[in-house]
N, C-alpha and C positions, 0 to 999 in steps of 0.2 A: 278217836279219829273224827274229825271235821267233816259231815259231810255238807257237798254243794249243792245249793238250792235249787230244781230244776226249773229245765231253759224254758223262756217266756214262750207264748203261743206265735209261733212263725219262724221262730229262731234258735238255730242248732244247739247241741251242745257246748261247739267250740265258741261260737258267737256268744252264748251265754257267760262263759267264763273269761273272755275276754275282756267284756263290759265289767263284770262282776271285780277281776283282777286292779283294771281301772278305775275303778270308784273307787278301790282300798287306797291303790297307789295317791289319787286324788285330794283323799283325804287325809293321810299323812302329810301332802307337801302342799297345801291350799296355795300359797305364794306362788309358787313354779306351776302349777297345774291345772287346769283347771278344764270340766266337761259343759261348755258353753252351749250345745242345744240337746232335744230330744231326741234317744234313739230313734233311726227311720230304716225301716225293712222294706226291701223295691219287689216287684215282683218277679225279678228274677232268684229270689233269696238273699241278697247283701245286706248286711245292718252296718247301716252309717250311721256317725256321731259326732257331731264339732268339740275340737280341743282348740284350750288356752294354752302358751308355754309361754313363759316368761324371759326372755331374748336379752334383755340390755347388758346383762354381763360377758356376752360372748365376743371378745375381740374383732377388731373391722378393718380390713386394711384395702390402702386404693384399689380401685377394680374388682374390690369382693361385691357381692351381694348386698346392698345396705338392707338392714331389717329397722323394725320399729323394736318400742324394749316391749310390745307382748304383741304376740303373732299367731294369727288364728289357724284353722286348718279343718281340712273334715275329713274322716277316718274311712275310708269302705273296708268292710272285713265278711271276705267269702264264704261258704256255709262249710267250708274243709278246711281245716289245718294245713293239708298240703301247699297249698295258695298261701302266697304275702298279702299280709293288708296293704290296702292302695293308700297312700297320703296326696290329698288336692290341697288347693288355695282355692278363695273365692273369689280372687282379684285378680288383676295384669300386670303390677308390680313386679315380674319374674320374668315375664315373657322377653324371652330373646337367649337369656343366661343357662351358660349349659347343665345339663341333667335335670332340665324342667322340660315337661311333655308335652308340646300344643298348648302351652303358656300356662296349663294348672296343675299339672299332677309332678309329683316328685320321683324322680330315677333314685327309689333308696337301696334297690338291687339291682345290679349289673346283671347276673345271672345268678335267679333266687335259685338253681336246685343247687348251687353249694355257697350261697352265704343265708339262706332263710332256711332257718333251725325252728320249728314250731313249739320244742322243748321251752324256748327260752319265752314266749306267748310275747303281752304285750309290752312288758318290760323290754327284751328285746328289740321290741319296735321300735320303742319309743329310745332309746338309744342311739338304734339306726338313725332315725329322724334328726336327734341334737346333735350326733356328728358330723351329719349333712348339712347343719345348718352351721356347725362350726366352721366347716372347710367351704364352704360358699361365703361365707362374712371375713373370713381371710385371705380369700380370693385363690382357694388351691386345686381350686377344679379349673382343666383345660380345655376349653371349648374345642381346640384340634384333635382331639380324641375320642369327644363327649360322641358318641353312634346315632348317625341319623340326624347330626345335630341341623343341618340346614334346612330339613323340612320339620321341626316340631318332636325333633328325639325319636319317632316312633319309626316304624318297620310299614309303608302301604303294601297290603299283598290282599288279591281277593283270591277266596278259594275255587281253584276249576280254573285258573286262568297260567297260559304258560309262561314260562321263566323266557325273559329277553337275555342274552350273551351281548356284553359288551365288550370287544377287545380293541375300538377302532377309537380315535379323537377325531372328533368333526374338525372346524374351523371357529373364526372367532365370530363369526354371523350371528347377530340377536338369532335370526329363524332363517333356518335350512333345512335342505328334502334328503331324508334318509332312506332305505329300505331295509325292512325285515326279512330274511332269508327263513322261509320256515326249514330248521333241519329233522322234526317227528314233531306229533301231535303234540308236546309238551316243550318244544323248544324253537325259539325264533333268534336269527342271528342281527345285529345290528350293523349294519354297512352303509358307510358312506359312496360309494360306490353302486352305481345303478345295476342292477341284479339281471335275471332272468324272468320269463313270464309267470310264475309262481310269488316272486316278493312282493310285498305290500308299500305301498308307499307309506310315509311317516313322515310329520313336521316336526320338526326340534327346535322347541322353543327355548332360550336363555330367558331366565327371570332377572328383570332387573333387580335385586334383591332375595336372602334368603326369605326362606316361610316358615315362619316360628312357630303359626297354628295349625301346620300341616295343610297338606291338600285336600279335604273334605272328603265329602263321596258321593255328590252331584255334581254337576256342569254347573251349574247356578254358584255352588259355596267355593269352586276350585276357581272361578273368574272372580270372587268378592276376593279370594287369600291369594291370586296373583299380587295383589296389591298391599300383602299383608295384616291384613286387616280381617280380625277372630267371624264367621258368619253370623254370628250373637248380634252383631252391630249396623250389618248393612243387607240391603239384598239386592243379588245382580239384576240391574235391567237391563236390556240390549241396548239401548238407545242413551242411555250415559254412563256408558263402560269407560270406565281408564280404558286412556290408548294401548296398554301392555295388553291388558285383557282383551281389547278389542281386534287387538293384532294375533293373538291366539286362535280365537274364534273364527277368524276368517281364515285363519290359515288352514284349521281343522274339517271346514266346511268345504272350502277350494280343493283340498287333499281329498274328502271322500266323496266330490264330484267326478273325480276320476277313477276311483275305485268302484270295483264289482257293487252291485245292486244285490243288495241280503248282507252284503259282506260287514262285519264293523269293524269301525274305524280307528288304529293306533295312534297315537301321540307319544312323545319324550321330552321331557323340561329337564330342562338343565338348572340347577338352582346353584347360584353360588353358595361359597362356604362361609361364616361370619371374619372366620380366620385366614382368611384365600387363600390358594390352592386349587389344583383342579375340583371344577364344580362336581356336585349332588345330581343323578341321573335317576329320575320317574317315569316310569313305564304304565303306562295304560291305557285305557281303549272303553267306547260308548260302544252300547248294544248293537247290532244289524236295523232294529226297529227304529235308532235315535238316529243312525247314521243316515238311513235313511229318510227320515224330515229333512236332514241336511242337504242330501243331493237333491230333495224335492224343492225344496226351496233356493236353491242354486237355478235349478231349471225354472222357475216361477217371475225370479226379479232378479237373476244373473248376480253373481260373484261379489258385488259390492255392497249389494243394499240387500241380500240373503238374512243377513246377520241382524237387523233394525225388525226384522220380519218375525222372528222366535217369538213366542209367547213364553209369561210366567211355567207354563205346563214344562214346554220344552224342557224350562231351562230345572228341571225338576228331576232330567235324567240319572241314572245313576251311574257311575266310573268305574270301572271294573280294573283295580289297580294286577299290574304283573308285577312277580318278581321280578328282578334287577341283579342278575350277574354281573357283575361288575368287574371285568378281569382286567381293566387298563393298566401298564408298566406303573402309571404315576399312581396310582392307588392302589396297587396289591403288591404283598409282602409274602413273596412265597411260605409257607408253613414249615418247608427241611431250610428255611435261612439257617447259615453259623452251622447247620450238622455236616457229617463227614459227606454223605451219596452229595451233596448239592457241588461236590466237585467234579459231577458230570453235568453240569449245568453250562447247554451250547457246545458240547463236545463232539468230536465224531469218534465212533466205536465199533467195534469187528466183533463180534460174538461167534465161535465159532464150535456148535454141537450144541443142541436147541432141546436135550434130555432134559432130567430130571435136575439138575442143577442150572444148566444155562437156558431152560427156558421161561426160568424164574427171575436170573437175573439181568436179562433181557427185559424182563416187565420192569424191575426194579430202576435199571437206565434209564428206561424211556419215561417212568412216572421222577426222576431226577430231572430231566431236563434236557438230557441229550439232543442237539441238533441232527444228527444224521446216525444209524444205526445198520449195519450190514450184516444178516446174517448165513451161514452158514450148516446145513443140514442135511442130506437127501433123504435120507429117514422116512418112512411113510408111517401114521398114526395111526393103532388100534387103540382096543376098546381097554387091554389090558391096562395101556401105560395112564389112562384117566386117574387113577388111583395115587401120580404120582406125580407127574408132570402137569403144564401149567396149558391143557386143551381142556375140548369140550366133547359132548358127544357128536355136535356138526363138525368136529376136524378130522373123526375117524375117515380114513379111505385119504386124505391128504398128506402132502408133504408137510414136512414138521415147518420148515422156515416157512413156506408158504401160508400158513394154517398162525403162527404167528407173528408173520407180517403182517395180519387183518387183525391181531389184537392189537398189535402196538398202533397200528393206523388209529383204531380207536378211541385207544385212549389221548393221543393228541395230537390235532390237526396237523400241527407247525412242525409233527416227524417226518424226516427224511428217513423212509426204511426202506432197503435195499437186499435184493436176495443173490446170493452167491450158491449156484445149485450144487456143483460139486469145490474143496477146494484143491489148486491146483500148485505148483510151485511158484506159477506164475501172479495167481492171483492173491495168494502169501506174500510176494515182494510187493507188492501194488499194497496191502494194509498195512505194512510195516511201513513204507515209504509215506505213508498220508495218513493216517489214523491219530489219533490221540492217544489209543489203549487199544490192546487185541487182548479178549480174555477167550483163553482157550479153556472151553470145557468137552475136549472130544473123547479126554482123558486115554490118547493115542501115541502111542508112541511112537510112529515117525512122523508125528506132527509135531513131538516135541524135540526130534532130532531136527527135524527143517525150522524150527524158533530159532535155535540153536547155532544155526549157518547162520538165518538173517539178521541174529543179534547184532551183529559184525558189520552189516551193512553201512555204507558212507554216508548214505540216508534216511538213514532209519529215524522215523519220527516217533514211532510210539512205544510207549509203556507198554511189554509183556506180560502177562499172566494168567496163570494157571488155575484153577479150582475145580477141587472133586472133593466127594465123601467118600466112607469107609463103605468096603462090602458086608461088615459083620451087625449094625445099625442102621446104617443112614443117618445118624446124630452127629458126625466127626465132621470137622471140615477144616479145610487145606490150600493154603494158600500162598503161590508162589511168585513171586510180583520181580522182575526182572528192568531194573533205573535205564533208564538214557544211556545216561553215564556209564555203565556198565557194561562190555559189549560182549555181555556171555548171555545166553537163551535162560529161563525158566529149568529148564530139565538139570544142566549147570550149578543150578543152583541147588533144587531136589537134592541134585547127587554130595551136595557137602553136607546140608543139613540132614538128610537121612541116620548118617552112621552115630550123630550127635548125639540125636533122640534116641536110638535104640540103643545108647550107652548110657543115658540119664533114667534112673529110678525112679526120680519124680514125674517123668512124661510118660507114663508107662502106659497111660491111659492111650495116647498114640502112636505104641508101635505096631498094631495092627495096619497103618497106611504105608507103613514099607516091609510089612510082612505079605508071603504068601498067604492066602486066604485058605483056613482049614476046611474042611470036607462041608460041615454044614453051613459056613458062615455064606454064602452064597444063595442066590434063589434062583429056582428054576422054575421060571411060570408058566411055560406049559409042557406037556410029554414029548417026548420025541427029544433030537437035538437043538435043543432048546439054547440059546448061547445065556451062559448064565448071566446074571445081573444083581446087582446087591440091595440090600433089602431096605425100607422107609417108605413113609407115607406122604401125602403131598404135605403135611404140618411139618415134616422132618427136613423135605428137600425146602421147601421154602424158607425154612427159618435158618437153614442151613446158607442157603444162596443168599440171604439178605445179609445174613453176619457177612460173610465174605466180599460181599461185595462194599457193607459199608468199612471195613477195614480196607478195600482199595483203595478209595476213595481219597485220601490223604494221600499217597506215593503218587497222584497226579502232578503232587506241587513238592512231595520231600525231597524224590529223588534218591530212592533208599531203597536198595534189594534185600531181602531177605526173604523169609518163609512165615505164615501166622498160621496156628494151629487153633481153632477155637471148639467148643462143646456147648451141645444142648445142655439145658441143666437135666433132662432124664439122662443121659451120657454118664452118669453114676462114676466120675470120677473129676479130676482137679487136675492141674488149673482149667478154668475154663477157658483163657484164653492164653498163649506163649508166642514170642516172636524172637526167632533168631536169624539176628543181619547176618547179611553173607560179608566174606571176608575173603 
């Protein structure tokens, strides 16, 4: 057994065998490889290294990459394994083309924790690297895709600073006044629209031009790379700023002349995309202490000539970049696209019995997208049903719909959630007549005799349906979905498929859902006359409500009655899911 020579003075193990790995590789392929300077250890730990690779054989096609035929690079390799080595350039030959980062460093992983394999060291790397160089000299990387490509590939975010919400499009104005809506210590909303005395005002600058070398992290390098141009090369003066940046500046200074005194100051650039498209939106904000030199020097030599006034010091401040929510229609791709639940997307829906099954699937709705939600419950909430149902400990002593109408509110602004305290026959024809879906989980029986009447109705708009589990698990679930078309109730339908199943051997697993329930199969959770209830935990009813609901989800648009029977996989039997159309 080989052993390896140990790691030099300053440099880890993994760094030692890496260098070590590359000199062998090196020396095998001198033509192709080649380790062009001295290793160098920073003081934060990194051992960097310049490589040679020998380029002119890799195919070129219009709008790729042009390479030279040897191409130089410098390595950084972290003092852990768990970390990808970084690959830079030492030139601006790149800068602008996607998955290069602030014009030198190379995107060779999208996301290292599942394509950087440390097993595979720097062979692997260096892999990485020549098929990066492949598909850039071919031209098969898409700049409309490349992340973050408009500011320089990378991600600005400083730590401690809140997330801005975007969900609003300004207009096409180089520079307009927005307002930040603070909604908690960590969240500011972006609005066009002039707020309340609470919101901060905000300039929103349009860049004439993407920023390849990103936006810095002074005032001083963020006005040099308005202009595109890397800080390496130029440095801001106030007094012969480009017009872009000189129109930033004043605008930023103007904005925190009217803002609170201590307060600092917000901004928003808009940067186009290389590829167009709606523009790249940066959020961030100078200290209280920078903001205010600004509004002091606004009051000193008034609004115009404010900005001519900055000293080098000034412009030395530092940027405190925010996240950037970014939730606009024209750049966001909901995450359930193409799955079944996203066909309650903009829907209106009746939930009605807010238990252990529908107070689940209520959440599940409103996190699909539903535009309006109405529910139904009078229930009051203790401490026992925590255990199973979708509250908290602040909803004990509350009504159930009530108690979750404050969750669904939360989870998204743009719900319409509406409470129905008791339901009435009345107010049953009113959700048949105007709904999209009524899913009844009150698991009642003259609530499924009255579906039953209003199936029938002249105007009946919505899709019926039924879900509940078993009393003997809580793993079983049951689902009875009652078409348009069809102008029989849910219960209608129960009553064909019932005798089905408990003639089929194979569904044996569910004929406990149209059996009486045996002596123990039941819970009684507290002494006394306790009205029984059937047994599962909130991991049972939720995964139980989520199945059935996303099995609804499609009969929005099939138009197809029948009944789905599905099983947890602890449910210790088969199939786990069955569906027989009614007929």
């Amino acid at each position: 057994m080989t052993k390896r020579k140990p790691a030099r003075p300053g440099m880890t193990a993994w760094q030692a065998r890496v260098l070590s790995d590359l000199r062998t590789l090196a020396a095998l392929q001198p033509h192709d490889l080649r380790i062009t300077d001295q290793t160098v250890t920073t003081a934060r730990g990194l051992v960097g290294f310049g490589l040679r690779l020998h380029t002119a054989g890799l195919p070129a096609a219009e709008g790729g990459l042009p390479l030279e035929d040897d191409e130089d690079f410098f390595v950084v390799v972290p003092d852990d394994s768990l970390q990808a080595p970084m690959v830079e350039v030492v030139h601006d030959r790149f800068v602008g083309y996607p998955h290069v980062l602030q014009g030198r460093r190379l995107c060779l992983y999208l996301d290292p924790s599942r394509e950087w394999d440390p097993a595979g060291g720097i062979t692997a790397l260096l892999n990485r690297l020549w098929q990066w160089l492949a598909d850039a000299s071919a031209g098969r990387f898409d700049a409309a895709t490349a992340m973050y490509h408009a500011v320089g590939g990378v991600l600005h975010q400083t730590s401690g600073t809140p997330t801005i919400v975007a969900r609003e499009s300004g207009s096409d104005q180089n520079l307009q006044l927005a307002w930040l809506k603070p909604r908690s210590p960590h969240r500011l909303d972006l609005t066009y629209e002039s707020g309340g005395e609470d919101c901060i005002r905000v300039p929103v600058l349009t860049t004439a031009s993407c920023m390849p070398y990103g936006a810095g992290s002074t005032l001083g390098e963020l006005l040099v790379l308005l202009t595109a141009r890397p800080p390496s090369q130029e440095t801001a003066r106030p007094s012969s700023l480009p017009a872009q940046s000189a129109a930033f500046l004043t605008a930023l200074t103007a904005v925190a002349a009217k803002s609170p005194h201590d307060a600092p100051q917000y901004f928003v650039l808009a940067v186009p995309h290389p590829r167009g498209g709606p523009h790249h939106l940066l959020g961030g904000r100078v200290a209280p202490s920078t903001a205010n030199v600004l509004r002091q020097k606004v009051r000193q030599h008034g609004t115009g000539t404010a900005v001519r006034s900055l000293g080098a010091a000034d412009l030395e401040a530092p940027i405190e970049w925010c996240r950037m929510s970014d939730e606009r229609p024209a750049v966001t791709t909901r995450r359930d696209t193409n799955r079944p639940i996203s066909a309650f997307l903009g829907k209106n829906v009746h939930v009605w019995g807010c238990g252990g099954i529908g107070s689940w699937a209520a959440e599940f709705v409103a996190r699909a997208g539903a535009a309006e939600i109405t529910l139904c419950d009078p229930g009051t909430i203790s401490g026992g049903l925590l255990v199973r149902q979708n509250y908290s400990e602040n909803d004990i002593g509350s009504i159930k719909a009530e108690a979750l109408t404050r969750r669904l509110r939360a989870i998204s602004d743009g719900l319409i959630v509406n409470v129905t305290p008791q339901l009435s026959r009345k107010e049953a024809k009113r959700a048949v007549t105007t709904a999209d879906v009524v899913i009844d989980a009150t698991v009642s029986v003259s609530v499924g005799r009255l579906l039953d009447v209003l199936a029938d109705h002249p105007r009946r708009s919505a899709l019926l349906a039924q879900i509940a589990t078993d009393t003997r698990t809580g793993s079983l679930g049951i689902l009875t979905v009652s078409a348009r078309a069809d102008r029989v109730g849910p219960a209608t339908v129960d009553r064909q498929a019932g005798p089905e199943v408990l003639k089929d051997s194979k569904l044996e697993l569910y004929h406990p859902l149209w059996q009486e329930p045996f002596e123990d199969d039941e819970l009684i959770p507290t002494r006394g006359c306790s009205v029984p209830t059937f047994h599962g935990s909130a991991a049972d009813t939720a995964a139980v409500a989520a199945s059935l609901v996303t099995l609804l989800g499609p009969h929005l648009s099939a138009g197809v009655s029948g009944t789905h029977l599905c099983a947890l996989p602890h449910a210790h039997g088969r199939p786990a899911h069955h569906f027989l159309p009614y007929s």
